[in-house]
C-alpha positions as CSV (number, residue, x, y, z in Angstrom):
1,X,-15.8,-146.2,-106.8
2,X,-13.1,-145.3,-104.5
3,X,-11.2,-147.7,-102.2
4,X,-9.4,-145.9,-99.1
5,X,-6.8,-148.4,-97.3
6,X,-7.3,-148.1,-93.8
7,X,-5.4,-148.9,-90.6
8,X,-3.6,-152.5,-91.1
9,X,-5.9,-155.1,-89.6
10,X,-3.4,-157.5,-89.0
11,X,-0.4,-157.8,-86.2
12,X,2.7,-159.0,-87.4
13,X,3.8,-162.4,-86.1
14,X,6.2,-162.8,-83.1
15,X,10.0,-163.3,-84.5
16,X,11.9,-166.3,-83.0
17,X,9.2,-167.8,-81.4
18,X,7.7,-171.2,-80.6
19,X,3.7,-171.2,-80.5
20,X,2.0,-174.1,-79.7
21,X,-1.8,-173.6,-80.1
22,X,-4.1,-175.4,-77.8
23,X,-7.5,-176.1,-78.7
24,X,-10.5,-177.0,-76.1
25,X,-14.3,-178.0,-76.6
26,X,-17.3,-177.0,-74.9
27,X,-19.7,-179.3,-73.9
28,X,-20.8,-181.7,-76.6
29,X,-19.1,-179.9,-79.7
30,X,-21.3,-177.1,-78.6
31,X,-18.1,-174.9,-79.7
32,X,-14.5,-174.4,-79.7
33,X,-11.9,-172.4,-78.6
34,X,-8.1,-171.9,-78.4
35,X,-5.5,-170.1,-77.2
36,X,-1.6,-169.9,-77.7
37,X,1.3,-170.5,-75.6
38,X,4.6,-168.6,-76.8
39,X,7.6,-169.7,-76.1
40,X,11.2,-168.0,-76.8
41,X,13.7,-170.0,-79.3
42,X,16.5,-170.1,-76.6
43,X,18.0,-173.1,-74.6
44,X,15.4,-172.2,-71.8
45,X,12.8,-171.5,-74.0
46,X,13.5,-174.8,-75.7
47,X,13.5,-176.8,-72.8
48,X,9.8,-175.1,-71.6
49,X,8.8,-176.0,-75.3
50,X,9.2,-179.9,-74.5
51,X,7.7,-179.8,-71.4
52,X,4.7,-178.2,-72.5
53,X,4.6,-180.9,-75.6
54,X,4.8,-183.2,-73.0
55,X,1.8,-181.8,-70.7
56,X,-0.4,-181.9,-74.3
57,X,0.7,-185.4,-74.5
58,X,-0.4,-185.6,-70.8
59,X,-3.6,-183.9,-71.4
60,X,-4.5,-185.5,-74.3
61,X,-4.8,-189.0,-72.4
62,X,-7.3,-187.9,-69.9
63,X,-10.8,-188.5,-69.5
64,X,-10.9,-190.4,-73.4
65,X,-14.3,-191.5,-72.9
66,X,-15.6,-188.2,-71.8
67,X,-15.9,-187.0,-68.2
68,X,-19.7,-185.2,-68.1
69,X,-19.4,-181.9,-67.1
70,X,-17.6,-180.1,-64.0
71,X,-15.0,-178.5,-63.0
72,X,-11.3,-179.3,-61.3
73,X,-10.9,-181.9,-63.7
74,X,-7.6,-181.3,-64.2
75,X,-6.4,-180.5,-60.3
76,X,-4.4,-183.7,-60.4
77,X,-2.3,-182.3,-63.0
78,X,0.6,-180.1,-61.1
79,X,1.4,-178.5,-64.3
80,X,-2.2,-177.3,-64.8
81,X,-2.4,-173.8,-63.2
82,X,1.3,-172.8,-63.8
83,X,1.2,-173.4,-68.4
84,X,-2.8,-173.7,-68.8
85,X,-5.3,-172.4,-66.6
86,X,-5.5,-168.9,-67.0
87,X,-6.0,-169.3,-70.6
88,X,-8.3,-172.3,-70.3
89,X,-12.0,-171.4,-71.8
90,X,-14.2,-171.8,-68.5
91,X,-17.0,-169.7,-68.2
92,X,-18.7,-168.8,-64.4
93,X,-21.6,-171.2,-63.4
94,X,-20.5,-173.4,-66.9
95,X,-18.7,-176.5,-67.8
96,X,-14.9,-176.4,-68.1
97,X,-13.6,-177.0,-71.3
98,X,-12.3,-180.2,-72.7
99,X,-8.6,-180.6,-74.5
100,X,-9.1,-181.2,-78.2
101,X,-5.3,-180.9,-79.6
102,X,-2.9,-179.3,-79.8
103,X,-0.5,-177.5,-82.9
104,X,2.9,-176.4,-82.4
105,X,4.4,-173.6,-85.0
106,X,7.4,-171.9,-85.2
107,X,8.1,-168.4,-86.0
108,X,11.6,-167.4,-87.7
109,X,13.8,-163.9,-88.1
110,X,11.1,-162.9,-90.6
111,X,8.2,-163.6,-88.9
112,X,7.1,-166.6,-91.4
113,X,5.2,-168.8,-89.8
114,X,6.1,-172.7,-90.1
115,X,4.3,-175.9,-88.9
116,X,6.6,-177.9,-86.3
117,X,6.1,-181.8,-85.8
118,X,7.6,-183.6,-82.0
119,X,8.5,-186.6,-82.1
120,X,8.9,-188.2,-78.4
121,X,11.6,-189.9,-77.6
122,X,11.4,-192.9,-74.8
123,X,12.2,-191.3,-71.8
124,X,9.7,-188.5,-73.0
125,X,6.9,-191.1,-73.6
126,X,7.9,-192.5,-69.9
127,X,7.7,-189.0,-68.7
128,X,3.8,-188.3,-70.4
129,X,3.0,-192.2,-69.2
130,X,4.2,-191.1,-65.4
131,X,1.2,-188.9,-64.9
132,X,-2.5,-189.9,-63.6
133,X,-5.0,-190.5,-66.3
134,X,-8.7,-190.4,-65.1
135,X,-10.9,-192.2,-67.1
């Protein structure tokens, strides 16, 4: 037998980088999807990183017990369209996807990949608890 290594397969990981990973459900557990948000480790990029923690936190509290299909269910949320949206698994004439959860990960010089825990302060639970929640 002969083995030929090919083209690499894989991309190398972003350097410096926050990722938090957002994952969404269709339908009834019908499937899942996600999709990443990167996010520079810089005093800006730091300061988008909490708010986007924050609009998780935020999105994670709607519609607990379920909302039965549609779409615009998340219009009341200003930060929607600006951090979400365009990644946000909605297929035409179909349901739009429910938040699951959410992961955060940070990437360093090397490109190793670590797991990242938040912990909210007060003021950051007042600011999740300022928002709407639809039941």
């Amino acid at each position: 037998m002969k083995l030929k290594i090919q083209q690499e397969v894989t991309k190398s990981n972003p350097k410096c980088v926050y990722r938090i990973k957002v994952d969404t459900m269709t339908g009834d557990a019908d499937g899942y999807n996600d999709f990443n948000i990167d996010l520079p480790d810089s005093i800006t990029g730091r300061v988008e990183l909490k708010n986007v923690i924050i609009y998780c936190e935020v999105l994670a509290k709607q519609y607990r017990n379920g909302r039965g299909g549609g779409t615009g269910y998340y219009d009341h949320l200003d930060f929607f369209d600006e951090w979400f949206e365009e990644e946000w698994y909605y297929e035409e004439g179909e349901y739009m996807d429910d938040f699951e959860d959410y992961s955060i990960f940070y990437f360093d010089l090397d490109g190793k990949e670590f797991n990242v825990s938040a912990y909210l302060s007060e003021q950051d639970m007042k600011d999740v608890d300022s928002y709407e929640v639809k039941q």
